[in-house]
C-alpha positions, 0 to 999 in steps of 0.5 A: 503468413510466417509468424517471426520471432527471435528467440535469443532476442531477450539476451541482446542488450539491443533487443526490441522484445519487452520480457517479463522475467521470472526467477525459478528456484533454481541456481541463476546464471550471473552471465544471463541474469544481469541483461534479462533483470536490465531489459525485463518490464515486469519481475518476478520470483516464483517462492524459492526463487527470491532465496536464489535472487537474495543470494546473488545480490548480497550487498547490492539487495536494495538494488534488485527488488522483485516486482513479485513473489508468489508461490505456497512459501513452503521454499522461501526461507524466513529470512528471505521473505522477512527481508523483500516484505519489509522492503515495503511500507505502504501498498497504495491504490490509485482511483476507486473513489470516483464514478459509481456510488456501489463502485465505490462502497466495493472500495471500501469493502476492499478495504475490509479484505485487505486487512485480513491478508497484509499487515501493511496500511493499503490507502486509496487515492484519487482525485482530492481524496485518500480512504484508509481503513483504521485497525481495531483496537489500536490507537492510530497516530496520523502525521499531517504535517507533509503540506499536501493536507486538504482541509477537510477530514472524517471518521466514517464507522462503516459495517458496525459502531465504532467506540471512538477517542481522537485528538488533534481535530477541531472536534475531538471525540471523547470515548464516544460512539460513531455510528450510522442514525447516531453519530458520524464525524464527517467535514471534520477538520484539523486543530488550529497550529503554530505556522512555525511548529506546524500541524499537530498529529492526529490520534484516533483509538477505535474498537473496530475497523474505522474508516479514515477519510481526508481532503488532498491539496491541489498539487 
């Protein structure tokens, strides 16, 4: 049996391929990119790649952000990747806290991992809960405040102890130490608040990594 394709397919606004668009580090061609960037599912820039795509879309640069970067980041210049980095806040995972115990505690390991390759806060979502792991030696603050807040939280020290100082909880602890056979702040809750003024931030200060748990309201 022929096997049937069309080639120039991708360049036709009325096109039926789904494409996957990745910017080289080559001058881009105005005429084609506009209708491939329209029609692409997935978008990418392979390192030097972003300086070109940053270029072409000076004043419209919000608009056309890559799915992608990847490369060494040996021809990315500085500025180029500083701007596409901060264009995110936070990088959220859907599911991984449900099903299998050793399943979920990988998750959590993840987490771990996480901190060593990005800056930006990675939380875990699924089902009626969040998971995030706490910096060391940095004091968090958490706004809970969106009306999305269930009704439970904890502070969980997982790998090692966790000199911990929190505030805006019904339990508040004061430079104590969380640990497993020790302490752990678990079906903790928050302070009681005005309606009006609504609910106070909560504050933790830990030493180590700490993990953040807490309860989502059914939506």
């Amino acid at each position: 049996m022929d096997e049937e394709f069309t080639p120039l397919d991708c360049l036709l606004p009325s096109g039926k391929q789904k494409i996957c668009l990745i910017i080289l580090n080559q001058p881009l061609d105005e005429k084609y990119f506009h209708v491939l960037w329209s029609k692409a599912k997935i978008r990418a820039c392979a390192d030097g790649g972003a300086n070109h795509l940053y270029e072409l879309m000076e004043g419209h640069r919000e608009s056309f952000l890559p799915d992608y970067i990847s490369g060494d980041f040996d021809s990315i210049r500085p500025e180029v990747k500083d701007f596409y980095r901060e264009m995110v806040d936070t990088i959220v995972t859907l599911g991984g806290l449900l099903g299998r115990f050793d399943q979920i505690m990988a998750s959590v390991e993840t987490l771990f991992h996480a901190q060593k390759m990005t800056n930006l806060p990675v939380v875990v979502i699924q089902g009626s809960s969040l998971a995030f792991l706490l910096q060391e030696n940095k004091r968090h603050r958490l706004n809970v405040n969106t009306g999305l807040e269930g009704k439970w939280c904890s502070l969980i020290p997982v790998g090692c102890p966790c000199l911990t100082t929190t505030s805006g909880l019904k339990w508040n602890l004061d430079n104590q130490v969380l640990a497993f056979g020790e302490l752990v702040s678990t079906s903790n809750t928050y302070e009681d608040h005005d309606p009006k003024e609504g609910r106070k931030p909560v504050t933790v200060s830990t030493d180590k990594p700490l993990l953040w748990s807490m309860g989502i309201r059914k939506l």
